[in-house]
Structure formats: structure tokens, C-alpha cells
PyMOL Python script that loads the backbone (N, CA, C, O; Angstrom):
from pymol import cmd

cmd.read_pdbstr("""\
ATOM      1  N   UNK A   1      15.553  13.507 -10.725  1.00  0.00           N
ATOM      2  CA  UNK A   1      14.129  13.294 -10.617  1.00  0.00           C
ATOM      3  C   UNK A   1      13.789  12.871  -9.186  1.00  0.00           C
ATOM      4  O   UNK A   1      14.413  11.998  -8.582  1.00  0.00           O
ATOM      5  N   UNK A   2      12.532  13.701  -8.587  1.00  0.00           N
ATOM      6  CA  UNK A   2      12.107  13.574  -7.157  1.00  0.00           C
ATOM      7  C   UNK A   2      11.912  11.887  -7.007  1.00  0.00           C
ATOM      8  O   UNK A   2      11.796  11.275  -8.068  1.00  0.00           O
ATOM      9  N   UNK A   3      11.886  11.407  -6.226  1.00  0.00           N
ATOM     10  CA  UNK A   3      11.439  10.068  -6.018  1.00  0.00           C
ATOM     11  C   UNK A   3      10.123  10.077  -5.226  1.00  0.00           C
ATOM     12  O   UNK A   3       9.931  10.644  -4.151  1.00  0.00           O
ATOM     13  N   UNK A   4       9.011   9.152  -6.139  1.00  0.00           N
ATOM     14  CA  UNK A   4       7.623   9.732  -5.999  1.00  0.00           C
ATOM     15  C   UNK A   4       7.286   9.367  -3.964  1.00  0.00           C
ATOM     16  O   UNK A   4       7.932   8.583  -3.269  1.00  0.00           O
ATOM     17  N   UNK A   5       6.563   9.904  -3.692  1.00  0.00           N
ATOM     18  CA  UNK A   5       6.046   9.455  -2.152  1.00  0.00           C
ATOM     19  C   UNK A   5       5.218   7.832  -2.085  1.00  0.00           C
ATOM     20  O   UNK A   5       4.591   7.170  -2.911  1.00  0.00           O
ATOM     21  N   UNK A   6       5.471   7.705  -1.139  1.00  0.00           N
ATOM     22  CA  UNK A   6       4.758   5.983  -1.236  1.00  0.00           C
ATOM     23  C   UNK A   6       3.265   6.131  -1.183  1.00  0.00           C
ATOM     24  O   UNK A   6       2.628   5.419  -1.959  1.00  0.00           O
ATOM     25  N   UNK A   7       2.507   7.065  -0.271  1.00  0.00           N
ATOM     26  CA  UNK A   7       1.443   6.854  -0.456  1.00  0.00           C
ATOM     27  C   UNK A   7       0.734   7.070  -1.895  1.00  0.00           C
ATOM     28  O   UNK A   7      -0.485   6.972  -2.037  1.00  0.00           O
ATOM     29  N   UNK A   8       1.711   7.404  -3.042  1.00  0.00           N
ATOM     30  CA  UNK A   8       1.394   8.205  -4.147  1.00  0.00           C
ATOM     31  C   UNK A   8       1.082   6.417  -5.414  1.00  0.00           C
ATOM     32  O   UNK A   8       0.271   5.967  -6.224  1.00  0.00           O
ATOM     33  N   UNK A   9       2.337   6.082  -4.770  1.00  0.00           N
ATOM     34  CA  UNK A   9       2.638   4.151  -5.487  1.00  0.00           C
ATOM     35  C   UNK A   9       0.971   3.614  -5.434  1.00  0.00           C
ATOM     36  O   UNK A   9       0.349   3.508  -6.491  1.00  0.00           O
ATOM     37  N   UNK A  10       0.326   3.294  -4.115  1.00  0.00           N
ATOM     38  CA  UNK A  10      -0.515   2.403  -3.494  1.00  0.00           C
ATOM     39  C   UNK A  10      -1.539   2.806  -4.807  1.00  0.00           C
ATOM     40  O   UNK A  10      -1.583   3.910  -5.351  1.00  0.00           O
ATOM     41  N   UNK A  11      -1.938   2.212  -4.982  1.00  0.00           N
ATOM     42  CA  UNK A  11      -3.601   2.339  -5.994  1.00  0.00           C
ATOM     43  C   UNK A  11      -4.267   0.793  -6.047  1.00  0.00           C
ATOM     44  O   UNK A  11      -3.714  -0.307  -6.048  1.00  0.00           O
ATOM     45  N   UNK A  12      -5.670   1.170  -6.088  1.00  0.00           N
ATOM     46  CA  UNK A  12      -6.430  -0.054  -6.071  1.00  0.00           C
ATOM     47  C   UNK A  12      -7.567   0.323  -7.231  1.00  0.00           C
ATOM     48  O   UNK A  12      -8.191   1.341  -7.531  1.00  0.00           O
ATOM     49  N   UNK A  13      -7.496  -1.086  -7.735  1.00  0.00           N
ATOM     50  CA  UNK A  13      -8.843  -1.055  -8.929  1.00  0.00           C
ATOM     51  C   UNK A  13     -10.157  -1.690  -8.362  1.00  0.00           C
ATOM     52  O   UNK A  13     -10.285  -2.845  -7.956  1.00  0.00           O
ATOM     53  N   UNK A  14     -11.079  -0.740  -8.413  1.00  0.00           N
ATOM     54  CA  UNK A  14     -12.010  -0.486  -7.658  1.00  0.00           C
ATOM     55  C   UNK A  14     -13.010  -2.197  -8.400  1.00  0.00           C
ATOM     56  O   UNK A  14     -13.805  -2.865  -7.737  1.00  0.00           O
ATOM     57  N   UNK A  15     -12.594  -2.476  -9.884  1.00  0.00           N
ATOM     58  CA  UNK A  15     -13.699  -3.638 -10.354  1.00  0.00           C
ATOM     59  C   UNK A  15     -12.745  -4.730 -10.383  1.00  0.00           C
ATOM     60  O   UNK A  15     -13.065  -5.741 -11.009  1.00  0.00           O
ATOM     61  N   UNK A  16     -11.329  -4.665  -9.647  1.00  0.00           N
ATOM     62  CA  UNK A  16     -11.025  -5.767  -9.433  1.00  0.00           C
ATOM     63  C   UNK A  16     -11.124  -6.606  -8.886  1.00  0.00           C
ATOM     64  O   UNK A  16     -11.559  -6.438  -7.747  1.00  0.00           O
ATOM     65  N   UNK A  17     -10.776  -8.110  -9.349  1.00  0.00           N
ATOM     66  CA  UNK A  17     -11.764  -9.328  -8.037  1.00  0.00           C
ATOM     67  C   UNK A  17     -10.536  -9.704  -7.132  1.00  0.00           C
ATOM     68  O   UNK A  17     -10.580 -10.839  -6.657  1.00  0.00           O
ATOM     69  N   UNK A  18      -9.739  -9.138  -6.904  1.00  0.00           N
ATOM     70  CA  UNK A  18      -8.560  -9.328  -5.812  1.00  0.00           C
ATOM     71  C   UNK A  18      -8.949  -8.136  -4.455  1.00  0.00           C
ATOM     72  O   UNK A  18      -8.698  -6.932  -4.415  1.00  0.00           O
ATOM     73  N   UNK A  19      -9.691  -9.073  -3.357  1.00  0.00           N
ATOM     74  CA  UNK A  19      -9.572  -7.916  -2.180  1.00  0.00           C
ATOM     75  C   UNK A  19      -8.582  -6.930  -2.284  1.00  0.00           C
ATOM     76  O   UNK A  19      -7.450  -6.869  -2.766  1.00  0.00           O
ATOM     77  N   UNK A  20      -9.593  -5.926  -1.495  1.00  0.00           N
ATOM     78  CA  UNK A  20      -8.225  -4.334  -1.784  1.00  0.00           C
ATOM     79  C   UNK A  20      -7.198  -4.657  -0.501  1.00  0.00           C
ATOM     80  O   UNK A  20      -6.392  -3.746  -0.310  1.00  0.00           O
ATOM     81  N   UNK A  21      -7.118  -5.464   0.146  1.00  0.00           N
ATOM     82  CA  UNK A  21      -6.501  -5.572   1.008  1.00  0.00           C
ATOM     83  C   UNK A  21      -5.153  -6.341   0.391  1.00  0.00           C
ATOM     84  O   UNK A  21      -4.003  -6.151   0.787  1.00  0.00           O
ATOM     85  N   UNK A  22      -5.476  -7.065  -0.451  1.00  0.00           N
ATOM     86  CA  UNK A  22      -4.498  -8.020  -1.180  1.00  0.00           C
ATOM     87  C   UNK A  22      -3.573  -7.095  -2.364  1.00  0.00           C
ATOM     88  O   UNK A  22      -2.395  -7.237  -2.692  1.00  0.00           O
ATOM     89  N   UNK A  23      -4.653  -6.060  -2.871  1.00  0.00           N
ATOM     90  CA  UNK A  23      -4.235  -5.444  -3.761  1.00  0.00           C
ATOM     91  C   UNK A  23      -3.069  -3.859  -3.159  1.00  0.00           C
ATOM     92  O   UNK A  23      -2.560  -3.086  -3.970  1.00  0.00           O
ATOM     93  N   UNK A  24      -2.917  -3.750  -1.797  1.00  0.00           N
ATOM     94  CA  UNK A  24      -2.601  -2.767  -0.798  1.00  0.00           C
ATOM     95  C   UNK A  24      -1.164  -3.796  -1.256  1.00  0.00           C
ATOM     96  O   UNK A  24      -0.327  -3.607  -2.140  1.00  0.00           O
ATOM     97  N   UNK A  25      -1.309  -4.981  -0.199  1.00  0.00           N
ATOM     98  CA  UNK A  25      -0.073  -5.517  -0.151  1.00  0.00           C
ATOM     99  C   UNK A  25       0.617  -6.080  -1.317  1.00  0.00           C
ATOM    100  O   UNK A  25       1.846  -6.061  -1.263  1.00  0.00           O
ATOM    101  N   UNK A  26       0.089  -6.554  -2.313  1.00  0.00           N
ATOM    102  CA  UNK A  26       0.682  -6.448  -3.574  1.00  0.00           C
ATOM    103  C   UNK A  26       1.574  -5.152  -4.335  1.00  0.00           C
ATOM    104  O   UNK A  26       2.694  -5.195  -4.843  1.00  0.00           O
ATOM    105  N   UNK A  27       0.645  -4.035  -4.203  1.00  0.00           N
ATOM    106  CA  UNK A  27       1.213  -3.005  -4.498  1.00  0.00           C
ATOM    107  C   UNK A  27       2.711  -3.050  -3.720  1.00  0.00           C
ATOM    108  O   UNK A  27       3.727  -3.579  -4.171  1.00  0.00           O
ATOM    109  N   UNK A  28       2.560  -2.297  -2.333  1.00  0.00           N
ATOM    110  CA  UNK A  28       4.202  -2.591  -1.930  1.00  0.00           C
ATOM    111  C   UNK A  28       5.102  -3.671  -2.366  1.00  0.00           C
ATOM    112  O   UNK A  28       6.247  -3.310  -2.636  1.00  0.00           O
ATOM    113  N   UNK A  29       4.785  -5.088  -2.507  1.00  0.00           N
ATOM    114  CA  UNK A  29       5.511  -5.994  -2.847  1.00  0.00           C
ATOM    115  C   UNK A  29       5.931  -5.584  -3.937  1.00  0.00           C
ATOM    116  O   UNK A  29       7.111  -5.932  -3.982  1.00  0.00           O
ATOM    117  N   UNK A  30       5.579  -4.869  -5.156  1.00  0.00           N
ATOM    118  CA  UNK A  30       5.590  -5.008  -6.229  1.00  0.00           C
ATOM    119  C   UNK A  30       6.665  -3.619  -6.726  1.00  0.00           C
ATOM    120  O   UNK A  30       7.474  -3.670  -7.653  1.00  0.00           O
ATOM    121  N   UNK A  31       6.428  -2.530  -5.911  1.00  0.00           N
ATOM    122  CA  UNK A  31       7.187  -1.538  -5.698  1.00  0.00           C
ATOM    123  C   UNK A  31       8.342  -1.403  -5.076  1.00  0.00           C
ATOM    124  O   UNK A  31       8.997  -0.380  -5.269  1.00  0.00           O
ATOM    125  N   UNK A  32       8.917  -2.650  -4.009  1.00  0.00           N
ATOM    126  CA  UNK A  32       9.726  -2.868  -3.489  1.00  0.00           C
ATOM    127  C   UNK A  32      10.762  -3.497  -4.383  1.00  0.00           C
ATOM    128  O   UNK A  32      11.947  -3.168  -4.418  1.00  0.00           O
ATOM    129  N   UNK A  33      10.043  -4.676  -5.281  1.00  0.00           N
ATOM    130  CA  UNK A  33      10.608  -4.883  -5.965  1.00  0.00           C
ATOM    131  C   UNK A  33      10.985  -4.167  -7.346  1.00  0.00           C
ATOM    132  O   UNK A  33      11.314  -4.750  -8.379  1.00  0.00           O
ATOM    133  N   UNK A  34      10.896  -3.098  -7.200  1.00  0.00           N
ATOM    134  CA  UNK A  34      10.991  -2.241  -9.051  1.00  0.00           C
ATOM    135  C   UNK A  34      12.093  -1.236  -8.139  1.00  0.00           C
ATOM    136  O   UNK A  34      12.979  -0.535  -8.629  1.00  0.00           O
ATOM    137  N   UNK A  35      11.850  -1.346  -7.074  1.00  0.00           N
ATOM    138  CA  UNK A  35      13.007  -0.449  -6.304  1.00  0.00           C
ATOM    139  C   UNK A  35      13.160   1.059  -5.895  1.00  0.00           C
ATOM    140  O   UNK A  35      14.107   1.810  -5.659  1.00  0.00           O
ATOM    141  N   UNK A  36      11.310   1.188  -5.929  1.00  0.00           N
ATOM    142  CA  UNK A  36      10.543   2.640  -5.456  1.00  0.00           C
ATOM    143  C   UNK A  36      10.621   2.348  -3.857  1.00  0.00           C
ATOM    144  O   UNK A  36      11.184   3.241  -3.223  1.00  0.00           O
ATOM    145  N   UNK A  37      10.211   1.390  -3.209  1.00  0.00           N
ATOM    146  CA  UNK A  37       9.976   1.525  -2.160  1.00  0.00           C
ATOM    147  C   UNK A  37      11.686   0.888  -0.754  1.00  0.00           C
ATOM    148  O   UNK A  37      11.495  -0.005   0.071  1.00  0.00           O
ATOM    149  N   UNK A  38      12.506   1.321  -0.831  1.00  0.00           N
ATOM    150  CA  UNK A  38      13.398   0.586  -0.025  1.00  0.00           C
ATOM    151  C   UNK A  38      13.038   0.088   1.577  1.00  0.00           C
ATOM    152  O   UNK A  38      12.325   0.661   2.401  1.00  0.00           O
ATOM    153  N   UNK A  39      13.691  -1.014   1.688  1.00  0.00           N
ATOM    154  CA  UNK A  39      13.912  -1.520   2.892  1.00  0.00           C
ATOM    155  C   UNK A  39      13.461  -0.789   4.053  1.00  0.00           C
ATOM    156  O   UNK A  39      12.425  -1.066   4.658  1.00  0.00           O
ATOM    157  N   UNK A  40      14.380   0.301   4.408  1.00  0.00           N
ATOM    158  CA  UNK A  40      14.154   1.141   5.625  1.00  0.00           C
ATOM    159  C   UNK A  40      13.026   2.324   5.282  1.00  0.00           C
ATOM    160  O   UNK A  40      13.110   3.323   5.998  1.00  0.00           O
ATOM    161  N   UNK A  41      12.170   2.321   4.451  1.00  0.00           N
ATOM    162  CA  UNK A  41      11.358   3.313   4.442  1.00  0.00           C
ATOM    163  C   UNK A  41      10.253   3.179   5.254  1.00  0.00           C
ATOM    164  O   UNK A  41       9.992   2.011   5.545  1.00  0.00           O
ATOM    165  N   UNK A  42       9.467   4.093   5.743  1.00  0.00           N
ATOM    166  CA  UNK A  42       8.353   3.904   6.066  1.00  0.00           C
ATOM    167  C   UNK A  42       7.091   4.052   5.690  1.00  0.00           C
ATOM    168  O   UNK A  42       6.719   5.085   5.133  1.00  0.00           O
ATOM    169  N   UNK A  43       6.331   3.107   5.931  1.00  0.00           N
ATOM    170  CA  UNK A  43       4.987   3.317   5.261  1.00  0.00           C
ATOM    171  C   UNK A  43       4.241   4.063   5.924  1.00  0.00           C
ATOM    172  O   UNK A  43       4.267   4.247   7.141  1.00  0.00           O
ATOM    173  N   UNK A  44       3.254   4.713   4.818  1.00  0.00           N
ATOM    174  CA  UNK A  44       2.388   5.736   5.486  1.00  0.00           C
ATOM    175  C   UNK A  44       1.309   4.910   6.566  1.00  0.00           C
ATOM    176  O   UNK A  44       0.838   3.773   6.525  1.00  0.00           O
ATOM    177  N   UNK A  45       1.132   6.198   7.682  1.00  0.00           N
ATOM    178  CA  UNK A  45       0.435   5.519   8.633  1.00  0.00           C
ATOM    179  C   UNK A  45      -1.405   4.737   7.993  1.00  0.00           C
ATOM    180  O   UNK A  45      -2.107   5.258   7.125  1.00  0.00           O
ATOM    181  N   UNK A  46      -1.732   3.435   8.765  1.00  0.00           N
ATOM    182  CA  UNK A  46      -2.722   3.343   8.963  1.00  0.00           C
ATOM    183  C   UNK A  46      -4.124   4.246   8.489  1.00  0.00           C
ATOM    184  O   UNK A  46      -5.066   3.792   7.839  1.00  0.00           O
ATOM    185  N   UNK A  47      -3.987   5.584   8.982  1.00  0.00           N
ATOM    186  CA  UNK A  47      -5.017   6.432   8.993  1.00  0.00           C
ATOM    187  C   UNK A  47      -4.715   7.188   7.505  1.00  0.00           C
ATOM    188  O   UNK A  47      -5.570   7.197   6.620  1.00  0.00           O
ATOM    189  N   UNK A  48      -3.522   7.754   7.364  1.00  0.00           N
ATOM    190  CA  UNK A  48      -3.812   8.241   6.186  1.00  0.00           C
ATOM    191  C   UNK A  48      -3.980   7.547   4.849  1.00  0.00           C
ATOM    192  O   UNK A  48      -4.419   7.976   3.782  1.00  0.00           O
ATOM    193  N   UNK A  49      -3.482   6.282   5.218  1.00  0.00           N
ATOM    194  CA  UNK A  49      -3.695   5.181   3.464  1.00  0.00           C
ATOM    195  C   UNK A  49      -5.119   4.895   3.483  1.00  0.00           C
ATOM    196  O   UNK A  49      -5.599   4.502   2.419  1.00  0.00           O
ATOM    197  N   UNK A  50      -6.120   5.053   4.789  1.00  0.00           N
ATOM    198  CA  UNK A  50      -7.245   4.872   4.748  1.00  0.00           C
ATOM    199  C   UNK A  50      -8.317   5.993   4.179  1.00  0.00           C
ATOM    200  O   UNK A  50      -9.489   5.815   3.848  1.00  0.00           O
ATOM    201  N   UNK A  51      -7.536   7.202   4.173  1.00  0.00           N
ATOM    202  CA  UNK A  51      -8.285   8.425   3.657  1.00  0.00           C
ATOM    203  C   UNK A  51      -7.739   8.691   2.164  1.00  0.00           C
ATOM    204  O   UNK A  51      -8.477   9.122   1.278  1.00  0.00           O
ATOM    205  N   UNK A  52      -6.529   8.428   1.990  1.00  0.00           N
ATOM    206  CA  UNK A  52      -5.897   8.656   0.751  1.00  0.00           C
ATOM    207  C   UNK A  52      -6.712   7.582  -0.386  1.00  0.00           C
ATOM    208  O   UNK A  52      -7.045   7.925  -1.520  1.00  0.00           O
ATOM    209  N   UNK A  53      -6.945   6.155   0.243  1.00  0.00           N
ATOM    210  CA  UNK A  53      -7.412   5.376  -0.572  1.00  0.00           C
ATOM    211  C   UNK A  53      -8.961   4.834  -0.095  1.00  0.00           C
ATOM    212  O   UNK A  53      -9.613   3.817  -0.334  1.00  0.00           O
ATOM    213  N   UNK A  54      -9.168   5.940   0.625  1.00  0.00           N
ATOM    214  CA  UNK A  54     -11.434   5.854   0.607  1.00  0.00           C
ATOM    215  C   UNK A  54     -11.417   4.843   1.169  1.00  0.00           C
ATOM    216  O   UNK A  54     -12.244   4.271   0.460  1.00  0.00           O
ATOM    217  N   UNK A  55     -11.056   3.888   2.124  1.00  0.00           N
ATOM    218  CA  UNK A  55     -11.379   2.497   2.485  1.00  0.00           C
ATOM    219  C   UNK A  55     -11.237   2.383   3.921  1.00  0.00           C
ATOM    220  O   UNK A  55     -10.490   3.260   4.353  1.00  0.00           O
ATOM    221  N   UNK A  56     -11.748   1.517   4.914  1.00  0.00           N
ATOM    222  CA  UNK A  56     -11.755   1.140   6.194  1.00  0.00           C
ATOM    223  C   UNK A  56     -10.254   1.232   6.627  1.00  0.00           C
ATOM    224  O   UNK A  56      -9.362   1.120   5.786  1.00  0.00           O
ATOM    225  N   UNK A  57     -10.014   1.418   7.836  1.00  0.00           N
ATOM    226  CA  UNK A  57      -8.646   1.588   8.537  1.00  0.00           C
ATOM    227  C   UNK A  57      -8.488   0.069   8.553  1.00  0.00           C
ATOM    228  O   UNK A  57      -7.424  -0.458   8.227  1.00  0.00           O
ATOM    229  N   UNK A  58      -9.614  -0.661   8.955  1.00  0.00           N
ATOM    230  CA  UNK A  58      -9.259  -2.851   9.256  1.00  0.00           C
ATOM    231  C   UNK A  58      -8.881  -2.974   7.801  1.00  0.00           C
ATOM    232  O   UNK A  58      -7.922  -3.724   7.616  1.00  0.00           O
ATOM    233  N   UNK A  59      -9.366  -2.456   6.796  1.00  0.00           N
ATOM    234  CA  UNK A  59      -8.543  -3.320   5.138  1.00  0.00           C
ATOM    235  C   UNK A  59      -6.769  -3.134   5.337  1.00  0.00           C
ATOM    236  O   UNK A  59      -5.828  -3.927   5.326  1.00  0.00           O
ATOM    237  N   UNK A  60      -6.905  -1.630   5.522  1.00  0.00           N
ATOM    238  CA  UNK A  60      -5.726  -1.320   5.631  1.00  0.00           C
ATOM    239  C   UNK A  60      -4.373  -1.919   6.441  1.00  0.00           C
ATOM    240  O   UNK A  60      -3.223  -2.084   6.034  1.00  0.00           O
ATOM    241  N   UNK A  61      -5.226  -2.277   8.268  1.00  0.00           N
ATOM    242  CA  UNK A  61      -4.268  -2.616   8.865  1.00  0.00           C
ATOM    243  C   UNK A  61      -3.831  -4.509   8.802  1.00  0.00           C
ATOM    244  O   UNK A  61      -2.827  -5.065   9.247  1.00  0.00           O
ATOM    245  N   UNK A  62      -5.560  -5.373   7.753  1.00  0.00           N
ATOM    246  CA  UNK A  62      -5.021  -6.320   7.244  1.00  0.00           C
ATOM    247  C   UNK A  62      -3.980  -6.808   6.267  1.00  0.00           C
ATOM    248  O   UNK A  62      -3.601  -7.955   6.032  1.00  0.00           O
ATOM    249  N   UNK A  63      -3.448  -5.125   5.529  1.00  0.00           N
ATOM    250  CA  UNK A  63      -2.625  -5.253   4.300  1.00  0.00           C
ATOM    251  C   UNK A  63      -1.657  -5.213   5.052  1.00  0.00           C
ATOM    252  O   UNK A  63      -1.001  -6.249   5.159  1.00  0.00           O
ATOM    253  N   UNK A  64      -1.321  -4.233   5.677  1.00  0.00           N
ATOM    254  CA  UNK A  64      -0.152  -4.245   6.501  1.00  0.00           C
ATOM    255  C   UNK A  64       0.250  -5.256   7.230  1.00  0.00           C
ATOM    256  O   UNK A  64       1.450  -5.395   7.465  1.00  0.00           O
ATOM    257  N   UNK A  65      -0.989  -6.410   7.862  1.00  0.00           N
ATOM    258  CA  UNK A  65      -0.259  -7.466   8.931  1.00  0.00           C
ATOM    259  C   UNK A  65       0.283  -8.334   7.804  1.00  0.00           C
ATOM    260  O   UNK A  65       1.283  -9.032   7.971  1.00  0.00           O
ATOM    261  N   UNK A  66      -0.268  -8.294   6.856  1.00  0.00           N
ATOM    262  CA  UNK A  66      -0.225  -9.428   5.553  1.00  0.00           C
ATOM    263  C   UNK A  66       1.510  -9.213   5.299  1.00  0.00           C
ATOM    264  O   UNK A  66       2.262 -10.186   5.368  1.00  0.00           O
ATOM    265  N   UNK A  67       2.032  -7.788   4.994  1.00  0.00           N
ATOM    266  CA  UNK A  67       3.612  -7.267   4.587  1.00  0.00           C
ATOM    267  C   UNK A  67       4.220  -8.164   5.956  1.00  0.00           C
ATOM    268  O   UNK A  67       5.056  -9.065   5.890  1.00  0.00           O
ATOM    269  N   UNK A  68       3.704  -7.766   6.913  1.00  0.00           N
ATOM    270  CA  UNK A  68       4.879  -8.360   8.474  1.00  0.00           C
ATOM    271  C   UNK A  68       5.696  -9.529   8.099  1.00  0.00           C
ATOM    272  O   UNK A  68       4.933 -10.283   7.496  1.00  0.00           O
ATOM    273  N   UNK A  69       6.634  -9.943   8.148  1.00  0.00           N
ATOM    274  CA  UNK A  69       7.242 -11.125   8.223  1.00  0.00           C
ATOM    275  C   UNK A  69       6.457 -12.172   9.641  1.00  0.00           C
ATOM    276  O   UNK A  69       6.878 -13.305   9.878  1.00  0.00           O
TER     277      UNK A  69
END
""", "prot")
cmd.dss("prot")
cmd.show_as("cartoon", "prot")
cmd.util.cbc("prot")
cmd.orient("prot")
């Protein structure tokens, strides 16, 4: 079985009361841990998680500073 693409994981609930920015970085956390997303992978750029998931490039690149160590 293919192993799904990451930008495919990310989803946000549009009437949820958790910023989508929170809900971006949750997602990876949450996929990392189920063991879809490994260590050395890379995440999709900036621009396309912003078109893939309808939302500002700044939500996006706050989810991402949020993952940084």
C-alpha cells in the first residue's frame, strides 16, 4: 500500500474553535506520531499548503514556526 502524501494528512475543520494554525500543527504532530509522517520527510512548501488548504500563507508559516524546535 502507497504511503499517502503529506499534504493529503493536513485537514482543518472549518467550525472548529482551535485556530487553523494550531490545527496545521497538530495535524503533523499527530501524524508523526501514528507514523505517516517520518523524521526526515519534508513538508510541503509554504505556498502550496496555503492553496491546498484555502488559507493565508502567515497561518501557514505560523504552523510551521510553531513545529520548529
Amino acid at each position: 500500500m502507497k504511503k499517502p502524501e503529506i499534504i493529503d494528512l493536513i485537514k482543518l475543520d472549518e467550525f472548529s474553535m482551535t485556530s487553523k494554525f494550531l490545527q496545521i500543527a497538530n495535524c503533523v504532530i499527530r501524524e508523526i506520531e501514528k507514523g505517516n509522517i517520518n523524521k526526515n520527510d519534508t513538508l510541503p512548501s509554504i505556498n502550496d499548503l496555503s492553496l491546498e488548504l484555502f488559507i493565508s500563507r502567515d497561518t501557514v508559516s505560523g504552523a510551521i514556526s510553531t513545529l520548529k524546535p
